[in-house]
C-alpha positions in Angstrom: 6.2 18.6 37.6 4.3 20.6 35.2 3.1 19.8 32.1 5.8 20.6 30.5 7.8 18.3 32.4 5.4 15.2 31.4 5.5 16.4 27.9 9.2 15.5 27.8 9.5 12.5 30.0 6.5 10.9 27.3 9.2 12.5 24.5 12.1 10.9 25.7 10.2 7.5 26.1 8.4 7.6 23.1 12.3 7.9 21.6 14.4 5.5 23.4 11.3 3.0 22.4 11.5 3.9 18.4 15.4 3.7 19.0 15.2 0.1 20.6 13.3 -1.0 17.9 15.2 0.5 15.1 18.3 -0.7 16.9 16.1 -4.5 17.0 15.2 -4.1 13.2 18.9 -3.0 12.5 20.3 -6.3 14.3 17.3 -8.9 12.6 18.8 -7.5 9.4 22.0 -8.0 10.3 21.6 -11.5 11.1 19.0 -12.4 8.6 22.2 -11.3 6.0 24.6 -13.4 7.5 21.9 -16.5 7.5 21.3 -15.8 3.6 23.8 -13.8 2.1 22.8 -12.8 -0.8 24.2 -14.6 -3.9 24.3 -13.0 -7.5 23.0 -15.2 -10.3 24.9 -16.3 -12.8 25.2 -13.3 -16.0 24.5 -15.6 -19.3 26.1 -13.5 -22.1 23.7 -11.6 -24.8 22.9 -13.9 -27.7 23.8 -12.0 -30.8 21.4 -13.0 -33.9 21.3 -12.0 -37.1 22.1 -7.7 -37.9 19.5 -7.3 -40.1 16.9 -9.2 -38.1 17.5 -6.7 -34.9 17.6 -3.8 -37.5 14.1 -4.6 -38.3 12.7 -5.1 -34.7 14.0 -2.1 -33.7 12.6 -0.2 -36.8 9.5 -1.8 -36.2 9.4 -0.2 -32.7 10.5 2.9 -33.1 7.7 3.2 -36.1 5.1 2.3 -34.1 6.3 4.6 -31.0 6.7 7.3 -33.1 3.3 6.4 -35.1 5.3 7.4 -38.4 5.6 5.2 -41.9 7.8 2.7 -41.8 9.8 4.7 -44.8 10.0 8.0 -42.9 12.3 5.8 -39.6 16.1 5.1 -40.6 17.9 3.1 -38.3 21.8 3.5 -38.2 24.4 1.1 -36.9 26.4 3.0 -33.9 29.4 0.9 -34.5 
């Protein structure tokens, strides 16, 4: 064998190695998952305070993003 022929006996190693080990990462994954499935926290609903309270935080933020005058900012409800 030539060169040539090394060169893709060392390629198709080097490949069935990396596919072995994907193939091992693939299965710890796998089995890690079933071990601890994942479980989803609990979703506490949004506490709604008072309108004009949120109206004013959010005009204070967009004022100071915007680095405009606090009169020059009008906040809309979208409902």
């Amino acid at each position: 064998m030539g060169n040539v022929g090394i060169a893709l006996i060392i390629t198709v190693i080097g490949m069935g190695v990396i596919f072995v080990v994907l193939a091992i990462l693939l299965g710890t994954i796998v089995l890690l998952n079933r071990m601890f499935p994942y479980i989803q926290a609990p979703v506490e609903p949004a506490v709604t305070g008072n309108d004009s309270e949120t109206v004013a935080v959010v005009t204070a933020a967009v004022t100071a993003f915007l680095k405009r005058k606090p009169g020059k900012v009008t906040i809309k409800r979208s409902q």
